[in-house]
N, C-alpha and C positions, 0 to 999 in steps of 0.2 A: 453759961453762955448769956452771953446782954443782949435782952431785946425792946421791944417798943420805942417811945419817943424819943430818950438819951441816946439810945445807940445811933437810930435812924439820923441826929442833930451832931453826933461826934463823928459819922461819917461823912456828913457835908462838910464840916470843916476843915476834916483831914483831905478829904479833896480838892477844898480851895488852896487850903498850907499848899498843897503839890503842886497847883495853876500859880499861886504866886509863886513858888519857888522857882519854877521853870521859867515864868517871866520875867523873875531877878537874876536868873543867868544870861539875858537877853538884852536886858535893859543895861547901858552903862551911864559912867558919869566922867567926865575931864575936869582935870587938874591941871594949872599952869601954875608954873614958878620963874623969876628972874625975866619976867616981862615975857615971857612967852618961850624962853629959853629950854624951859624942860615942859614936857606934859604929859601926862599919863592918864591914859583911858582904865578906865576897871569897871567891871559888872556890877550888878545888885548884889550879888554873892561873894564878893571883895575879892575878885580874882582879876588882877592885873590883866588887861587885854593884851596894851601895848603901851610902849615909855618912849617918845621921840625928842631928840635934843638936835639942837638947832647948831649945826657944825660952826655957828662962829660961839657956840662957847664954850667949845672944845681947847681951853687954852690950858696947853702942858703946863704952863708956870702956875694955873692956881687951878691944882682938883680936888683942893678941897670945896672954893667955893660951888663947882659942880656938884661935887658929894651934895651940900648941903640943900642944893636946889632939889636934887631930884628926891631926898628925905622930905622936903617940905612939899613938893610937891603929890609925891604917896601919901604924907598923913593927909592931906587934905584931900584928897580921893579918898582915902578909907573912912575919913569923916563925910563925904558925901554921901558915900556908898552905903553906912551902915544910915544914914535919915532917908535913903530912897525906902530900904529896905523895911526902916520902922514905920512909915507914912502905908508903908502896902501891907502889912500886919497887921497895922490898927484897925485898918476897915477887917479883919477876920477877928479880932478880941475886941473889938467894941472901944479900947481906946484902954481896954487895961494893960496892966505892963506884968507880962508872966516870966518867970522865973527862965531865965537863958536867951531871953527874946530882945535884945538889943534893949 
């Protein structure tokens, strides 16, 4: 069993990890693509909120260019979403970069 200083010091962090975590399922970030056309909200914890597209560019003749909007518009929410998550990390590792942690 661990005890004294480490432990006491490995316990506040794993509490903070569970206060950030919980505030990165709370916090989100939006993403627009095609002038406003597509937008997708996602959490700190890259879990898609919601995806709303703007019915005039809902045009049958081209879904691909839709496809490609609402792709461009996720990666770039999931690239938001994984720097919300790294930014609120750092203050818990001091600015180092550990091993699965964005």
């Amino acid at each position: 069993m661990m005890g004294g200083p480490n432990a006491k010091l490995l316990r506040q962090m794993q509490a903070q990890l569970a206060k950030i975590q919980e505030e990165l399922a709370e916090e989100t970030v939006e993403a627009t693509a095609g002038g406003g056309a597509v937008k997708v909200v996602m959490t700190g914890q890259q879990r898609v909120r919601a995806v709303q597209l703007d019915p005039a560019a809902l045009d049958p003749e081209d879904v691909e260019l839709l496809q490609d909007m609402i792709v461009a518009a996720m990666n770039e929410a999931l690239a938001k979403s994984q720097e919300l998550a790294a930014r609120r990390l750092s203050a818990l590792t001091g600015g180092l970069k550990l091993p699965g942690m964005f």
